[in-house]
N, C-alpha and C positions, 0 to 999 in steps of 0.2 A: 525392586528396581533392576532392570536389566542396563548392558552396554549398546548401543547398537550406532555402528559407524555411519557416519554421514556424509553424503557432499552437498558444499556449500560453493556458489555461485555470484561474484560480486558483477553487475552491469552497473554501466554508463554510458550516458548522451552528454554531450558538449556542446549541443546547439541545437536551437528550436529548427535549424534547416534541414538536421538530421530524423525526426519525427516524422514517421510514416502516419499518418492520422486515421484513426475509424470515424467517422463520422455519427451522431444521437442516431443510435437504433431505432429510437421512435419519435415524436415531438413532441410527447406530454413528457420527455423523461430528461431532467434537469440536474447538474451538479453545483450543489450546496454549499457554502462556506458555514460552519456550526459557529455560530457568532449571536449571541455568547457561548464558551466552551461549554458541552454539556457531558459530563464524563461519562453519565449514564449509556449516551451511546457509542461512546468508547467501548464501555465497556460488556456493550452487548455484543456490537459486532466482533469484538475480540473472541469471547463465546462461542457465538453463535457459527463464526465462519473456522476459526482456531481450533473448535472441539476436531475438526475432522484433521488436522493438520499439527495435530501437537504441541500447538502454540500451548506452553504452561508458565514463561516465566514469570507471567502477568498474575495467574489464578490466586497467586499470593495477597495481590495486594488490596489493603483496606483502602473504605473510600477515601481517606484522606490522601492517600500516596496517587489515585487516579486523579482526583482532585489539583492535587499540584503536577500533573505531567498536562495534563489537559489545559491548563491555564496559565502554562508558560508560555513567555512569548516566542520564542522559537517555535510554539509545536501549533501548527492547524489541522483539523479535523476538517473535510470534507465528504458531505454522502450523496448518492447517487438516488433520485426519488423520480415515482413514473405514478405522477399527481400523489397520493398521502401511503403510497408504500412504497419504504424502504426498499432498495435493490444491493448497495454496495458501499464501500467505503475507503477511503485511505487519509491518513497521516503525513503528515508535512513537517519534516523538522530541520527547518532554518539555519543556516550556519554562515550566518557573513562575514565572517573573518576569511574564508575560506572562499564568498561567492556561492556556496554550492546549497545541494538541498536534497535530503535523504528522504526517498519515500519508506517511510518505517514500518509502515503496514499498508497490506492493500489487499481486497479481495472482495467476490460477491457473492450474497447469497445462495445456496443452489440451485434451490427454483428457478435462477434465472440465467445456469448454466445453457450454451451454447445457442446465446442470443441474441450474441456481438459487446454486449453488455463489459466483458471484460477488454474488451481492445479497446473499447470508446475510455471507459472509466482512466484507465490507465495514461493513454493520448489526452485526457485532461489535466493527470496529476501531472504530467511531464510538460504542457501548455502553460499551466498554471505556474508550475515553479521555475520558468523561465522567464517568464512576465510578471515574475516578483524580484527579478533582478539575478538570477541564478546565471551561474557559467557554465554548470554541470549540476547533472541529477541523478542520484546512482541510486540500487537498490541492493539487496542481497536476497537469494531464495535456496533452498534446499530441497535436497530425495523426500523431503516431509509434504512442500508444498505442492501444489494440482501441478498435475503432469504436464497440464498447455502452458502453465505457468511461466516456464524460463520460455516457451516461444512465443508468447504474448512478448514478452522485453525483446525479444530481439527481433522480431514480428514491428516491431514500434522503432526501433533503429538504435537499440542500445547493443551495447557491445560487453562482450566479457572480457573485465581485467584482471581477474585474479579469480582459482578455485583452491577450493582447499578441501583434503578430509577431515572430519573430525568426528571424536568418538564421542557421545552424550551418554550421560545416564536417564533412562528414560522408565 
């Protein structure tokens, strides 16, 4: 295990007026509500998009612990499908005390890098969790995630409130 420093990136949006929108890259290509929770693709795309991004602190978990994140009420899974293949995905978790709603994961396959695919995805989660009653919608990303990544969120009208470094063991 080595050390290796990081920086982390907190955005937010506080209102649907402020969303700069991409509009469906193509018209067969539709965003999903996973109803009922299906953790299984939780936790592929967690894999599958996370291998290249470091994402580990999931790899631990047995299926019962995906099981219950996936089928709380707070948490929705939505994916991004162009007719019956998958493209993309993100996470929704809920916090109404609060109004607000944390996209907790979000990213798209490779294959289907630099094909608009990531600003549309995104301008939906950030659609979505306004018209579920949200006052803000915030995210976090890191020197780990894709490089377009923090200009996707600010590309879409979020804003940085807070960075930080920090040291991982990795």
């Amino acid at each position: 295990m080595t050390k290796e420093e990081i920086e982390r990136n907190f955005l937010e949006i506080k209102s649907l007026k402020e969303l700069f929108k991409v509009e469906k890259p193509k018209n067969n290509s539709e965003v999903h509500l996973i109803d009922p929770p299906d953790f299984q693709i939780n936790k592929f795309f967690y894999k599958q998009i996370g291998n290249k991004y470091k994402w580990r602190d999931r790899l631990v978990w047995d299926d019962k612990k995906w099981i219950n994140y996936t089928t709380h009420n707070n948490v929705k899974t939505f994916v991004l499908k162009e007719e019956d293949d998958l493209i993309g995905y993100f996470e929704l978790i809920y916090n109404k005390e609060k109004s607000e709603t944390e996209i907790a994961y979000f990213g798209i396959l490779e294959d289907y890098f630099g094909k608009k695919y990531g600003g549309y995805l995104l301008s939906e989660a950030i659609e979505i969790s306004f018209k579920g009653g949200s006052k803000r919608v915030w995210v976090h990303t890191c020197s780990f995630d894709h490089k377009y990544g923090i200009k996707n969120y600010i590309a879409r009208g979020m804003k940085i409130f807070k960075s930080e470094k920090v040291t991982l063991n990795i």
